[in-house]
C-alpha positions in Angstrom: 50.0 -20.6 -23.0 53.8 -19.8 -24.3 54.7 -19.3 -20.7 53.4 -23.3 -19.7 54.8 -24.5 -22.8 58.5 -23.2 -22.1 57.7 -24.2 -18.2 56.5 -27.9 -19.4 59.7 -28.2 -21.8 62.1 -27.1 -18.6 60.9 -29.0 -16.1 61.9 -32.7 -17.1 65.6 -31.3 -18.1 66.0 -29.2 -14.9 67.5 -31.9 -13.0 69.6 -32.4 -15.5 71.0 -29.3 -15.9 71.5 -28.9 -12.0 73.4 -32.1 -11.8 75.6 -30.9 -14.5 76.9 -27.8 -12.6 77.2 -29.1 -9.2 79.3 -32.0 -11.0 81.6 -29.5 -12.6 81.2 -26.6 -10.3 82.3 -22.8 -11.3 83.5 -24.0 -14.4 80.6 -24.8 -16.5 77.7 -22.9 -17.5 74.9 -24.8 -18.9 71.7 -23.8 -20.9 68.9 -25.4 -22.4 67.4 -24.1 -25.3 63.3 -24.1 -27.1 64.3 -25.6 -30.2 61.7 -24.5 -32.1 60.9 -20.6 -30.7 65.3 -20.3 -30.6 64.7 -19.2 -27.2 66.7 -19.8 -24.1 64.3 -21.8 -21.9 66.7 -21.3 -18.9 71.0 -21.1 -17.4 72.3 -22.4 -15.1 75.4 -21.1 -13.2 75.4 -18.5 -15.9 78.6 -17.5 -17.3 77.5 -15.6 -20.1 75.2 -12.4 -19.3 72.4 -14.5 -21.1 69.0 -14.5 -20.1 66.1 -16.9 -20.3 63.7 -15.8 -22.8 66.7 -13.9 -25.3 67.6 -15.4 -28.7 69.4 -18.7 -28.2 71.6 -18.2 -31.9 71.2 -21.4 -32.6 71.8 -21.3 -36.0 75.8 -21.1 -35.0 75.3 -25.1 -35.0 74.4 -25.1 -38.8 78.0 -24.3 -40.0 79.2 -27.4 -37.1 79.4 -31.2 -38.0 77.7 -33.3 -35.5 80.6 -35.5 -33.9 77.7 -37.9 -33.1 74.1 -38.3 -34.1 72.4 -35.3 -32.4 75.4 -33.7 -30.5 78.1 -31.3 -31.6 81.5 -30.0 -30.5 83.6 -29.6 -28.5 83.5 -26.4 -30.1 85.2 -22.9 -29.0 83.4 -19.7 -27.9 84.8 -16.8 -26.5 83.0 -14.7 -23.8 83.0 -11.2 -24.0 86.3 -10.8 -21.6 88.3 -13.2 -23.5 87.7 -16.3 -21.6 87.8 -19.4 -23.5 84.5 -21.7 -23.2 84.8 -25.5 -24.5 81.1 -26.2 -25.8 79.3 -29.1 -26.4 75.3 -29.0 -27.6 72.7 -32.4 -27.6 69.6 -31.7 -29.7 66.7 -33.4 -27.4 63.7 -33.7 -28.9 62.4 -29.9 -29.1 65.1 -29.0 -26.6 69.3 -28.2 -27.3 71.2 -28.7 -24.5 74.3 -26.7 -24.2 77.8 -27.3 -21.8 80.1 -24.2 -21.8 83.4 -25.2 -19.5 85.8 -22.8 -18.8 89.1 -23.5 -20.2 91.0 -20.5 -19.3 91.8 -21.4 -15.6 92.7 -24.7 -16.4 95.0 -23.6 -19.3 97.2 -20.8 -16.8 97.6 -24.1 -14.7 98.8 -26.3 -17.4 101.4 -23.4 -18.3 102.3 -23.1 -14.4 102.8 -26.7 -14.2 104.7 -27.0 -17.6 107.2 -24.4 -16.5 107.4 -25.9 -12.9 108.2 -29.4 -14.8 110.8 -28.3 -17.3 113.9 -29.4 -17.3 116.4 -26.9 -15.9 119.0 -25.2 -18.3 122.5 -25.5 -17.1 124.2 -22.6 -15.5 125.4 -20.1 -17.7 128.8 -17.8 -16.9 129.7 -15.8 -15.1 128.0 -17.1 -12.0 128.2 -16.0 -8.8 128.6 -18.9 -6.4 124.8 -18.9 -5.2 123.5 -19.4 -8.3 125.2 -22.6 -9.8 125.1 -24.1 -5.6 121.3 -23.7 -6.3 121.9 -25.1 -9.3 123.5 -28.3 -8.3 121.2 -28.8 -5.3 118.2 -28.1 -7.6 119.7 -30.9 -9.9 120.5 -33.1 -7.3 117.0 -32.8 -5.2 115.3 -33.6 -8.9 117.6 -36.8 -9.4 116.2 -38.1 -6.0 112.7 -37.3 -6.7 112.9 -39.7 -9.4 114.9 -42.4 -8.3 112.7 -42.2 -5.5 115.5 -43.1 -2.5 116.6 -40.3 0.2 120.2 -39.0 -1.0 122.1 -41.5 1.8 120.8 -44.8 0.0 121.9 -43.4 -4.0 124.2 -46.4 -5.2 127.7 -45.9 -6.7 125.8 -45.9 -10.5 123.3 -43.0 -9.6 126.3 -40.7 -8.0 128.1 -41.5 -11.5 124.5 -40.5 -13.3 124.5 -37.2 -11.2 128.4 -36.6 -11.8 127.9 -36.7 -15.5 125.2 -34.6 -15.9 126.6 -31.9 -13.9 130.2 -32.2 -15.9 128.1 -32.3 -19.3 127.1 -28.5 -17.9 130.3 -27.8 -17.1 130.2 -27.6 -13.2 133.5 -28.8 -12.4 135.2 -26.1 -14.1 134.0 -23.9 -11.3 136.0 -23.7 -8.1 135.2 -25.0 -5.3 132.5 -27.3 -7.1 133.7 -30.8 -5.7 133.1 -29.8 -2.6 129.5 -28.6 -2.8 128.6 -31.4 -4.7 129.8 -33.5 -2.0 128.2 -31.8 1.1 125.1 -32.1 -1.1 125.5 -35.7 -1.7 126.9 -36.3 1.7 129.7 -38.0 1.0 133.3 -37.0 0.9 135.7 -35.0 -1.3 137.8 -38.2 -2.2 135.0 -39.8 -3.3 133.7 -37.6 -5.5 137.3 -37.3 -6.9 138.0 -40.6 -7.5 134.5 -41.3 -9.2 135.6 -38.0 -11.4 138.8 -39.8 -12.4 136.6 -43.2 -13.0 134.0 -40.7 -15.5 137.1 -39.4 -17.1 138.7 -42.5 -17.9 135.2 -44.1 -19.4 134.9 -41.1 -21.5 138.1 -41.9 -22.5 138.2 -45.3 -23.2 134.6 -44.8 -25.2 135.4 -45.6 -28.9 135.0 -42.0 -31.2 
């Protein structure tokens, strides 16, 4: 009799519970719980080494707020290795559903995208000449990206743009730095002199 009841109160939500997990794939564990026996009822894609038929604990929701009539979280849980769940429960009737998604792999992307994003710090002495020619071409390549133009078709304003960066870092001070900046921008030395002396003489004519 127990066994058809917990069959009957699985069976209408088991679609449910399936669409769930092959919407968010490896990521999400989902369970549905017997209200009133605090049983598990049944897991799907079961991240947790829970069971159907153990305790479901759902008392943990008593010390939660509901967000929204009947549904609680996002709230955090922590599995046994240290992995991070997001949780979300919906009380249905006699039935609470539960959504575990795992954060953690997301999160160590975010961190590898932030770092891949972040601006670059200028170079820092002493260099040896690799370093701050990476540098510059690193800077440079990043400057196209945005404006969104191959380096041939940058106007007389963005080549000013790049220059000033790389002098507010101090580039220029290192031999031999006109002319890798100009091989990277492919143009020539004079040029990137004479829009030098143009910088300078803006700087210097800008009020204190």
């Amino acid at each position: 009799m127990v066994r058809n009841r917990a069959k009957s109160a699985l069976q209408p939500w088991s679609p449910v519970c399936g669409a769930i997990v092959r919407l968010l794939g490896p990521y999400a564990e989902v369970v549905l719980h017997d209200r009133k026996k605090d049983r598990v009822l049944g897991i799907w894609n079961p991240l947790s080494r829970r069971k159907p038929g153990e305790p479901s604990l759902l008392s943990e929701l008593d010390a939660l707020s509901p967000s929204e009539p009947g549904v609680y979280g996002p709230y955090e849980k922590v599995l046994a290795g240290g992995r991070k769940l997001s949780s979300v429960s919906a009380v249905l009737d006699d039935v609470v559903l539960c959504i575990n998604f795992e954060r953690t792999p997301f999160e160590e992307a975010a961190r590898v995208l932030s770092a891949f994003a972040a601006p670059m710090a200028g170079p820092t002495e002493p260099l040896v000449e690799r370093d701050w020619v990476e540098w510059v071409e690193q800077t440079i390549a990043a400057f196209v990206r945005e404006r969104g133009r191959p380096v041939e078709r940058l106007t007389r304003d963005d080549r000013i743009a790049i220059l000033t960066e790389l002098e507010e870092h101090g580039i220029f001070a290192v031999r031999k730095a006109v002319p890798a900046v100009a091989r990277t921008l492919r143009v020539s030395r004079s040029t990137i002199y004479a829009l030098l002396t143009e910088l300078k003489g803006a700087n210097h004519d800008r009020p204190a």
